[in-house]
N, CA and C atoms as an extended XYZ file, in Angstrom:
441
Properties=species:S:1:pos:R:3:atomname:S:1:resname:S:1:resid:I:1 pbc="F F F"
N         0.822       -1.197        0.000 N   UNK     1
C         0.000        0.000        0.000 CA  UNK     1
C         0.864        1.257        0.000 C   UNK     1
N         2.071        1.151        0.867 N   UNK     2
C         2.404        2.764        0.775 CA  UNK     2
C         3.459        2.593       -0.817 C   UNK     2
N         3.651        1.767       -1.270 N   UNK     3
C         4.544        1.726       -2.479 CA  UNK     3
C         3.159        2.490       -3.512 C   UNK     3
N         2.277        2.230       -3.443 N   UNK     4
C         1.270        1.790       -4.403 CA  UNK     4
C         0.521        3.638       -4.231 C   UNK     4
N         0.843        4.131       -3.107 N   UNK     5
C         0.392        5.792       -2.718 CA  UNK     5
C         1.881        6.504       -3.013 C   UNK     5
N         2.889        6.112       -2.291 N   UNK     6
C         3.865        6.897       -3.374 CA  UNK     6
C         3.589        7.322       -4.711 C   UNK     6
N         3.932        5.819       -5.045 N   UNK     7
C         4.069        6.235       -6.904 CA  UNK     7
C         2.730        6.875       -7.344 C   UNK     7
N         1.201        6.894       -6.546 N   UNK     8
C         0.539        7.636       -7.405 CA  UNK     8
C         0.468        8.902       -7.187 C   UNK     8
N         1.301        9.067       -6.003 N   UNK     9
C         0.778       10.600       -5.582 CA  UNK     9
C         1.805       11.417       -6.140 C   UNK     9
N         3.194       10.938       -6.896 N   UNK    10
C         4.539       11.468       -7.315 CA  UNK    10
C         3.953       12.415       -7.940 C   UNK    10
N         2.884       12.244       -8.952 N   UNK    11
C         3.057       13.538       -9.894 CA  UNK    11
C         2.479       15.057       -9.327 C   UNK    11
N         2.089       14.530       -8.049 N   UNK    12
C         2.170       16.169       -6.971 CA  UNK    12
C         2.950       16.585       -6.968 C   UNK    12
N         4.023       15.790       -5.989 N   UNK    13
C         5.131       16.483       -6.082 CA  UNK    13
C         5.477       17.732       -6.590 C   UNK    13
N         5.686       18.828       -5.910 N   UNK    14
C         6.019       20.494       -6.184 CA  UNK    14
C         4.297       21.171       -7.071 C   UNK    14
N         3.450       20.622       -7.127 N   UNK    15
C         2.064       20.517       -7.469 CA  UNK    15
C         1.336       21.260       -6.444 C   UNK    15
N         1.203       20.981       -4.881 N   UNK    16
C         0.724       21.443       -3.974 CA  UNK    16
C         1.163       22.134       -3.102 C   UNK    16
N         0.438       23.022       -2.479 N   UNK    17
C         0.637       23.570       -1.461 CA  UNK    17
C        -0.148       23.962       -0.391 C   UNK    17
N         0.286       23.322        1.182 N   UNK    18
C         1.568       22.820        1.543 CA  UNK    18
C         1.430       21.181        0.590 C   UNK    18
N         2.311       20.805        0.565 N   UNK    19
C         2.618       19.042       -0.063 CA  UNK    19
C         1.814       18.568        0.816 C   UNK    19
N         1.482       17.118       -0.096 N   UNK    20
C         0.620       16.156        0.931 CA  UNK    20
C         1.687       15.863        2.018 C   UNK    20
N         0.838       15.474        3.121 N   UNK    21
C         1.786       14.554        4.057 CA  UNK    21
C         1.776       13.502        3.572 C   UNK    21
N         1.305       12.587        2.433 N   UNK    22
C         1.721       11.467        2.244 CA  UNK    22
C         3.178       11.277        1.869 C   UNK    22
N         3.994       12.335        1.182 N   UNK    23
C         5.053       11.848        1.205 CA  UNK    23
C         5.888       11.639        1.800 C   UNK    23
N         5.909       11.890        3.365 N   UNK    24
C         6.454       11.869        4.719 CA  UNK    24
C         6.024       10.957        5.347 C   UNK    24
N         4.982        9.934        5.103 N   UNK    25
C         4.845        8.578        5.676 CA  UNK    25
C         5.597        7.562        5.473 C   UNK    25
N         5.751        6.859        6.632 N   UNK    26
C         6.438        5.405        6.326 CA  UNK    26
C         5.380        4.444        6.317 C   UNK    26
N         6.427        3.031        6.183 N   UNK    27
C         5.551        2.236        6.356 CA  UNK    27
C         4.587        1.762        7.190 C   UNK    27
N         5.385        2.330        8.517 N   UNK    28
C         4.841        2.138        9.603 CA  UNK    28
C         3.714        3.583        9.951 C   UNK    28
N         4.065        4.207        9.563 N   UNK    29
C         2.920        5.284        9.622 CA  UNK    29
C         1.436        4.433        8.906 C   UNK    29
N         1.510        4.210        7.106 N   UNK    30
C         0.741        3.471        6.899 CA  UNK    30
C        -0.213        2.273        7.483 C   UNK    30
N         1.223        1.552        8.152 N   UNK    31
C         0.294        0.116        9.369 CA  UNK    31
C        -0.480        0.483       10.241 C   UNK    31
N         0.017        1.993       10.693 N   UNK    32
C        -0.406        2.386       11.765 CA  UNK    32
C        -1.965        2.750       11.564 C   UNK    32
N        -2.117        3.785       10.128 N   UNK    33
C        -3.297        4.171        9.913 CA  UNK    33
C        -4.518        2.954        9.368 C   UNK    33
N        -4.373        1.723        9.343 N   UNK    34
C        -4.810        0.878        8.484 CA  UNK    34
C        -5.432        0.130       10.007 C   UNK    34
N        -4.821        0.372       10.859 N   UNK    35
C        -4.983       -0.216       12.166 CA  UNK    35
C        -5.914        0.069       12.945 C   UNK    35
N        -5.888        1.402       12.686 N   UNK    36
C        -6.926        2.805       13.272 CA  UNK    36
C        -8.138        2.359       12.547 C   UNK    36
N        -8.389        2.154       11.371 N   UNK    37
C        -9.498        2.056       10.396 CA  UNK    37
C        -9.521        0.581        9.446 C   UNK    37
N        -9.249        0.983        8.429 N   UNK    38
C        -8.976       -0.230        7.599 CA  UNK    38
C        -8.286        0.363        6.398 C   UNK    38
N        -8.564       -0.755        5.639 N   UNK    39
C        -8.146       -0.265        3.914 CA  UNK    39
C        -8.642       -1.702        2.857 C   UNK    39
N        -8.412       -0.651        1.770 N   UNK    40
C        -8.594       -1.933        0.139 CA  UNK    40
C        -7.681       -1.927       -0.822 C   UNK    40
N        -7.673       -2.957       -1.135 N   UNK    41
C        -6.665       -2.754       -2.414 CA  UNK    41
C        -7.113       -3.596       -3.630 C   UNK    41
N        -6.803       -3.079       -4.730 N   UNK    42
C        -7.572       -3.464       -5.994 CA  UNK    42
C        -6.514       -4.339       -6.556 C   UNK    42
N        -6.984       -4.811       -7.061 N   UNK    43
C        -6.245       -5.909       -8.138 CA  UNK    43
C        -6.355       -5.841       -9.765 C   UNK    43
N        -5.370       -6.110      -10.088 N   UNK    44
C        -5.232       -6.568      -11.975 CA  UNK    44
C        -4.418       -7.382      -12.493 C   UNK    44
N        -4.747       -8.486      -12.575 N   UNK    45
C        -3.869      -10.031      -13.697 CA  UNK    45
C        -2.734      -10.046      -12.041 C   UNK    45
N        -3.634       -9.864      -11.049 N   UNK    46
C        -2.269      -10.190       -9.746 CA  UNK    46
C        -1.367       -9.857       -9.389 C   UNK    46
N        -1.612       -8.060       -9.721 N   UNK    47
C        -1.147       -6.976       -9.179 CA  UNK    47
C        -1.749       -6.364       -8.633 C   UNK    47
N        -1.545       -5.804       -7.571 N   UNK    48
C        -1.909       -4.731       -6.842 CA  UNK    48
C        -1.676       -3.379       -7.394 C   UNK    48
N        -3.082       -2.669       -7.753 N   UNK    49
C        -2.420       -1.845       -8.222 CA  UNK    49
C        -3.335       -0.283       -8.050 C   UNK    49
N        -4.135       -0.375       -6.957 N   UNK    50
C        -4.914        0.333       -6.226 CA  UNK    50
C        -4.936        0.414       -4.837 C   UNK    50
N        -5.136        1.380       -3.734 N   UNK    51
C        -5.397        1.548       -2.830 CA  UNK    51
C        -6.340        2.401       -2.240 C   UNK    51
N        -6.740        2.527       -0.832 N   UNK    52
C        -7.076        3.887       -0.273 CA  UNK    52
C        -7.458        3.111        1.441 C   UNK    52
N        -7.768        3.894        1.911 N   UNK    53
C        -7.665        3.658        3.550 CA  UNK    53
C        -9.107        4.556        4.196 C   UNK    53
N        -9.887        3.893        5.162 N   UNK    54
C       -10.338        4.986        5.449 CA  UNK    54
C       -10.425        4.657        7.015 C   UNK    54
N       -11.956        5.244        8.210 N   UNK    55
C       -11.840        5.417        9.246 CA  UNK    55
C       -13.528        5.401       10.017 C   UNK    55
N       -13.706        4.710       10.772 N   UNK    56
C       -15.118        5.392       10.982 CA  UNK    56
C       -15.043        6.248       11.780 C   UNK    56
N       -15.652        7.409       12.413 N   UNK    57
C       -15.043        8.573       12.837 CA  UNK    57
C       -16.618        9.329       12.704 C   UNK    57
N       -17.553        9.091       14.412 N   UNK    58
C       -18.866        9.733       14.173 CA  UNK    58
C       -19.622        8.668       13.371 C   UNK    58
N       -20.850        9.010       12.547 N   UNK    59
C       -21.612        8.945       11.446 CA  UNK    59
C       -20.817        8.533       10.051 C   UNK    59
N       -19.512        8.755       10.224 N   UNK    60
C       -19.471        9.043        8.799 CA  UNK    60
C       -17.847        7.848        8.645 C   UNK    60
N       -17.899        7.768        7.480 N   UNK    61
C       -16.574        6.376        7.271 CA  UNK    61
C       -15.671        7.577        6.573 C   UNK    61
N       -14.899        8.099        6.994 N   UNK    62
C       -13.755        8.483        6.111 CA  UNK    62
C       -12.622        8.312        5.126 C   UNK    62
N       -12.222        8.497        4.061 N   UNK    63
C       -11.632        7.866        3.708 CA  UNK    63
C       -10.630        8.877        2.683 C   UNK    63
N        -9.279        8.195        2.992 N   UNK    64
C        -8.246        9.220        2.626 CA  UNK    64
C        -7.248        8.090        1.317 C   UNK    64
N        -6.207        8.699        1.312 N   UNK    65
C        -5.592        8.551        0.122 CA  UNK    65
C        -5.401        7.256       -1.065 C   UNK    65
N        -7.145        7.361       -1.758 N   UNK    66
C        -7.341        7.261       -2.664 CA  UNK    66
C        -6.263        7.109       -3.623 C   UNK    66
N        -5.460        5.832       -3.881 N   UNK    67
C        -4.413        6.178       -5.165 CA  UNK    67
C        -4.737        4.681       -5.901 C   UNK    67
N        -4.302        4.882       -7.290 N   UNK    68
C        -4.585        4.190       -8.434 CA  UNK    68
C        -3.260        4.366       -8.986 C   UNK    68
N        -2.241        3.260       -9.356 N   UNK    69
C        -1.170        3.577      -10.166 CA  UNK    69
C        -1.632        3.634      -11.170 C   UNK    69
N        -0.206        4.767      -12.198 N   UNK    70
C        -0.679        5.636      -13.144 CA  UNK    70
C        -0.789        4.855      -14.545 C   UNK    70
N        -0.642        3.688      -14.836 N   UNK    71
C        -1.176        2.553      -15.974 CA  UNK    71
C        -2.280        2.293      -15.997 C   UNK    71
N        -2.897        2.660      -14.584 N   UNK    72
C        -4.450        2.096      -14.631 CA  UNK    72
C        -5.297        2.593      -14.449 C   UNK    72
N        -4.933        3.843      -14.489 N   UNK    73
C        -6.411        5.242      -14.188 CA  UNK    73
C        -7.093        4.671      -15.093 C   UNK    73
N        -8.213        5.276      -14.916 N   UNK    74
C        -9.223        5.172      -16.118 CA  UNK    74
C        -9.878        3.993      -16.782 C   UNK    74
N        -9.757        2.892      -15.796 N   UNK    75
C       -10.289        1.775      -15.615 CA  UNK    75
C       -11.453        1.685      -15.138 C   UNK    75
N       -11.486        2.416      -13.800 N   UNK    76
C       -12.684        2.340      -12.953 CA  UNK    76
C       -11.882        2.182      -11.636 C   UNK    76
N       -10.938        1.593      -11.241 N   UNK    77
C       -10.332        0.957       -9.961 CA  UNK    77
C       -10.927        1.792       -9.150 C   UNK    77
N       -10.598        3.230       -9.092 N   UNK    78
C       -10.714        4.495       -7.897 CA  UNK    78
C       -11.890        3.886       -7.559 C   UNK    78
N       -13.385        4.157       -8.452 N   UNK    79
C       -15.023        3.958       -8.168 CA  UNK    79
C       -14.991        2.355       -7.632 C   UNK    79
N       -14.595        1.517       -7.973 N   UNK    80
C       -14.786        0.129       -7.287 CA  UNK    80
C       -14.217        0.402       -5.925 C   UNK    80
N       -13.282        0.863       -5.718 N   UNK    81
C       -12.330        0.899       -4.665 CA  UNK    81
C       -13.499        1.526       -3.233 C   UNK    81
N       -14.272        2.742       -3.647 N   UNK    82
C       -14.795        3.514       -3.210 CA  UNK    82
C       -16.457        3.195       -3.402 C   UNK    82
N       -16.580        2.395       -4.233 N   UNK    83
C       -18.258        1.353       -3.969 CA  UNK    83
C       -17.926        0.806       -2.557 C   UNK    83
N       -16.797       -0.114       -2.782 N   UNK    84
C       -16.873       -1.451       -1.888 CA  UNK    84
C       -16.413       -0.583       -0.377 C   UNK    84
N       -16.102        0.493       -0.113 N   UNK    85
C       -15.489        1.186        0.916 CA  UNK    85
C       -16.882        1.601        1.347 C   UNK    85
N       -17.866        2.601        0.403 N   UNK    86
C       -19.243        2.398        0.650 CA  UNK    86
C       -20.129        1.694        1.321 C   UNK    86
N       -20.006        0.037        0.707 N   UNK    87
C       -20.692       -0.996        0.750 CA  UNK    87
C       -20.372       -1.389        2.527 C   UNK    87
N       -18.940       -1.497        2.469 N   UNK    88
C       -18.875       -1.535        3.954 CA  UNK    88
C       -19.528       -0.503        5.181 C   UNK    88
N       -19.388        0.107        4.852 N   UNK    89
C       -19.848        1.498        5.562 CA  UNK    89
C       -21.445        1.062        6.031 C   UNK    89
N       -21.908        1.030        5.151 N   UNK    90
C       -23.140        0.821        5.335 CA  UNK    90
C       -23.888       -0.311        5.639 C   UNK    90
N       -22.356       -1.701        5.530 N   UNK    91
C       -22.987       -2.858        6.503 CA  UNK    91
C       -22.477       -2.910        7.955 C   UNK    91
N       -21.988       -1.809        8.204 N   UNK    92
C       -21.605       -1.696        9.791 CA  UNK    92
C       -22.441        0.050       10.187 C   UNK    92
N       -23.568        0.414        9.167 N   UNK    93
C       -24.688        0.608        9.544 CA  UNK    93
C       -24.163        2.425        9.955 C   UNK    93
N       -23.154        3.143        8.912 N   UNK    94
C       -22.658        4.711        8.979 CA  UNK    94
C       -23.700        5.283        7.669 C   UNK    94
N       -24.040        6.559        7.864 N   UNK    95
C       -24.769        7.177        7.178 CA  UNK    95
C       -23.935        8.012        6.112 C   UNK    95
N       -22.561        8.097        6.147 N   UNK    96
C       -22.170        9.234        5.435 CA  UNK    96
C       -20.597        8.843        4.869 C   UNK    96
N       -20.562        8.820        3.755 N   UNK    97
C       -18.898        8.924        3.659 CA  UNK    97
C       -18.419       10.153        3.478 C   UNK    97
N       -17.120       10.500        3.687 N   UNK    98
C       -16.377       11.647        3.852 CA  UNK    98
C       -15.092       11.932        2.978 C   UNK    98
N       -14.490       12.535        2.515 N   UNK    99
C       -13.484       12.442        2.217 CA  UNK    99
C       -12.454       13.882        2.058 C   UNK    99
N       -11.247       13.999        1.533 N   UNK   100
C       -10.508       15.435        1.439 CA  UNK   100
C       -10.130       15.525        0.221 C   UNK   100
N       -10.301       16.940       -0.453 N   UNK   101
C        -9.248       16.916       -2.030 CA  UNK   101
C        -9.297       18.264       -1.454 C   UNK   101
N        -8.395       18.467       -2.513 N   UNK   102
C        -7.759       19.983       -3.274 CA  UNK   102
C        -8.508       20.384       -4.447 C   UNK   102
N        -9.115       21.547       -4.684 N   UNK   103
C        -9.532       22.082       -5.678 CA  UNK   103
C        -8.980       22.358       -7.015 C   UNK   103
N        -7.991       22.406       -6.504 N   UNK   104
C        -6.901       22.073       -7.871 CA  UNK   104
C        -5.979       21.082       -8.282 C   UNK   104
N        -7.169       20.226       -8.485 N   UNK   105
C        -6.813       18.410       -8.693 CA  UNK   105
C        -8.383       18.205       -9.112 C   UNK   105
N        -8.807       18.878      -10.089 N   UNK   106
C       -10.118       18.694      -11.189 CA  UNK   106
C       -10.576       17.526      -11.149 C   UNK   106
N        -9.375       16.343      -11.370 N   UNK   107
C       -10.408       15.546      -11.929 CA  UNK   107
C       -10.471       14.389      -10.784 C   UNK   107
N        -9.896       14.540       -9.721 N   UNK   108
C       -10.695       14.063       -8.494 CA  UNK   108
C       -11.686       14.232       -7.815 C   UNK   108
N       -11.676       15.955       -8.005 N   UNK   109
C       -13.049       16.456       -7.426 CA  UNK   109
C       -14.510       16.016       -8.698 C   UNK   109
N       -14.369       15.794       -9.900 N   UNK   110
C       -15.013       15.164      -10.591 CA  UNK   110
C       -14.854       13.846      -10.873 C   UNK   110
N       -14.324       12.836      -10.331 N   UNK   111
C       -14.469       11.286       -9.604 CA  UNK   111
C       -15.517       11.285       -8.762 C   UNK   111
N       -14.988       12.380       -7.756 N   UNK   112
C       -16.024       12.247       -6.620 CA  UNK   112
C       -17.384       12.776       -6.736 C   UNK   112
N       -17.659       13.888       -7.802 N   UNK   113
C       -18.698       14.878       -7.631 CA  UNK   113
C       -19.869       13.213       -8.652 C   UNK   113
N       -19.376       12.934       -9.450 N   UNK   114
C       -20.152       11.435      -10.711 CA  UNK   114
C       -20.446       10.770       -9.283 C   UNK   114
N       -19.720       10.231       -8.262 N   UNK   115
C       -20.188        9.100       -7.377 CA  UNK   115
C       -21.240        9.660       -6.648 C   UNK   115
N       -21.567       10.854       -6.631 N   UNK   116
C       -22.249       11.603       -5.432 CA  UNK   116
C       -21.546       12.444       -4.357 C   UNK   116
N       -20.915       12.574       -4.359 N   UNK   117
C       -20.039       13.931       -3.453 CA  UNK   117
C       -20.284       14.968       -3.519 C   UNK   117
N       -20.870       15.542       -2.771 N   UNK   118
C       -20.999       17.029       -2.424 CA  UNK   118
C       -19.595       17.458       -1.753 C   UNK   118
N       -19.594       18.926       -1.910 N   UNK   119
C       -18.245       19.755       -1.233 CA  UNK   119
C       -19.412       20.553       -0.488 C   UNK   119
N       -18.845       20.446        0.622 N   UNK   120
C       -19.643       20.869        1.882 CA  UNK   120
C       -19.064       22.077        2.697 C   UNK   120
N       -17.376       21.801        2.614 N   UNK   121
C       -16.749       23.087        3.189 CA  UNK   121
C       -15.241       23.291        2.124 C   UNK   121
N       -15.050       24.532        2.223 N   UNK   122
C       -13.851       24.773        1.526 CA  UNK   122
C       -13.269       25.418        2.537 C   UNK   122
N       -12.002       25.092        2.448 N   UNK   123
C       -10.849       26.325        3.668 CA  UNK   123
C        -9.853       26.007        2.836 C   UNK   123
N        -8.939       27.204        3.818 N   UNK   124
C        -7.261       27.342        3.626 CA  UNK   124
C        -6.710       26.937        4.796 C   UNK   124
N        -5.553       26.108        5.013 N   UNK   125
C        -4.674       26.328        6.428 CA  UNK   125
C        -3.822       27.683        6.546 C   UNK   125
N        -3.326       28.270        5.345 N   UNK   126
C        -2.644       29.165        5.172 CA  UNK   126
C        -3.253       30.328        4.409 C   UNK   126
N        -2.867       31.962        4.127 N   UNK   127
C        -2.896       32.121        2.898 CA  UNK   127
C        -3.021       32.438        1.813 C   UNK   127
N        -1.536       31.259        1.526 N   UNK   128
C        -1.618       31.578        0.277 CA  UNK   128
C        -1.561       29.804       -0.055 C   UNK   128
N        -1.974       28.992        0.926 N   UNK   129
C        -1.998       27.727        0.759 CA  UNK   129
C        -3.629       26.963       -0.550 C   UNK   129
N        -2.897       26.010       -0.736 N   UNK   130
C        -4.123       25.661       -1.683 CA  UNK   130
C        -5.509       25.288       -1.221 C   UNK   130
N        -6.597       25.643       -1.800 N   UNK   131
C        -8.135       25.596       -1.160 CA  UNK   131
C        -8.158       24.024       -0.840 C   UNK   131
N        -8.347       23.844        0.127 N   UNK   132
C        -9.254       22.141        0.249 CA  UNK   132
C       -10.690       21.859        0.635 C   UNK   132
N       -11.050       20.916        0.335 N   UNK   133
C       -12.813       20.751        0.419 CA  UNK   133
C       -13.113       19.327        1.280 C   UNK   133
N       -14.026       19.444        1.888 N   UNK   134
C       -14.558       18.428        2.335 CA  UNK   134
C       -15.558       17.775        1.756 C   UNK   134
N       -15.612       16.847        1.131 N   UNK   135
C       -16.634       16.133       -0.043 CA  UNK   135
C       -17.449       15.158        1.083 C   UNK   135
N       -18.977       15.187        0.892 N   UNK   136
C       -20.049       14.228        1.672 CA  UNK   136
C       -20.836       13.730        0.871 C   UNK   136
N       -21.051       12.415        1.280 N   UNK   137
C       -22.621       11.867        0.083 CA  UNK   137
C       -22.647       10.910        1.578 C   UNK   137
N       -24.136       10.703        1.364 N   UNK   138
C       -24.938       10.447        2.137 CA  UNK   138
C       -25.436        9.107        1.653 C   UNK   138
N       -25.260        7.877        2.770 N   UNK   139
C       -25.300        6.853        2.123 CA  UNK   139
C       -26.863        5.939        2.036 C   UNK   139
N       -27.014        5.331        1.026 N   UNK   140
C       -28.528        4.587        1.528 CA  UNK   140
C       -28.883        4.197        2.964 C   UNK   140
N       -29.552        3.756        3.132 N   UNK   141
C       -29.902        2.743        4.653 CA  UNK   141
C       -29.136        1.847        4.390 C   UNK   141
N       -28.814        1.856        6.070 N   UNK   142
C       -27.914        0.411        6.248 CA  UNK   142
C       -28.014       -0.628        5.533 C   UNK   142
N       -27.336       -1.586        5.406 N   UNK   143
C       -27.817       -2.661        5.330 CA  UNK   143
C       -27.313       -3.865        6.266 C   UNK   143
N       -27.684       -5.135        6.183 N   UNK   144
C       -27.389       -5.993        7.258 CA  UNK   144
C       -26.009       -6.540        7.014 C   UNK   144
N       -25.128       -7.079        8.368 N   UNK   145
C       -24.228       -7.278        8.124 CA  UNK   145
C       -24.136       -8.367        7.631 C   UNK   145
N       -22.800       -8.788        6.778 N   UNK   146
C       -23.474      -10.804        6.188 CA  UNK   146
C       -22.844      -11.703        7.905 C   UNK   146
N       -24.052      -12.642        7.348 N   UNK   147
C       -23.859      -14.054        8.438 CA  UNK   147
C       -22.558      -14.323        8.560 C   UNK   147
C-alpha cells in the first residue's frame, strides 16, 4: 500500500501547497493508519495496483488517500475501490462517507462529484496555501451485516 500511494501521488510532487503529508509517511505510519481504520486494495492479472484507507469517525466512514497507479487510471479501480469502501460502511450501519481533495486536482473532485459527493466546506490552512474541500454523500440505509 504505501509503495502503491507513493508512486501515485509522485506527480504532486512540487504541485501542492503545503505538499501532501503522504510523502512523509512510512511504512509504519501506513500500518499504523490501516490499524486505526482499515483499507482496500484493488487488483489486476495479480497486481496490486490500487489503494485507499479509510476510518469510521462519528456517522461518517472516512476515507483518505485514494491512489490508483498511473497505468491504470481510467479503468474504474478508484469507483470500485470507493463502492466497496461504501458498501462496507453501510454494513456496519454509517450514514455518510467523507473524504478530502484539493480544488486544484479537477479531476478528483469530478471522480467524486459522478459518485455523489458534495463539497460541503472549503478552507485554507494558510494564505496563500491551496483551497481544500470536504466532499459528503450520504449513504442509503444500512444494510445488514453478512452471516
Amino acid at each position: 500500500m504505501h509503495g502503491i500511494m507513493l508512486t501515485a501521488f509522485a506527480e504532486y510532487n512540487g504541485q501542492l501547497y503545503p505538499a501532501s503529508a503522504c510523502h512523509t509517511e512510512t511504512v509504519g505510519d501506513v500500518a499504523e493508519a490501516i490499524q486505526a481504520g482499515g483499507a482496500v486494495l484493488a487488483w489486476h492479472d495479480g497486481q496490486a495496483v490500487g489503494s485507499a484507507r479509510y476510518a469510521f469517525q462519528g456517522d461518517a466512514c472516512w476515507v483518505a488517500r485514494v491512489s490508483v497507479l498511473p497505468d491504470y487510471r481510467g479503468m474504474g479501480i478508484a469507483s470500485a475501490m470507493m463502492e466497496a469502501l461504501e458498501m462496507r460502511a453501510r454494513q456496519r450501519g454509517y450514514a455518510h462517507m467523507q473524504l478530502g481533495s484539493r480544488l486544484n486536482l479537477p479531476k478528483n473532485i469530478t471522480l467524486y462529484q459522478r459518485m455523489g459527493y458534495g463539497i460541503v466546506n472549503q478552507y485554507q490552512i494558510a494564505p496563500d496555501a491551496d483551497v481544500q474541500v470536504t466532499m459528503v454523500k450520504r449513504l442509503e440505509a444500512p444494510i445488514a451485516e453478512p452471516a
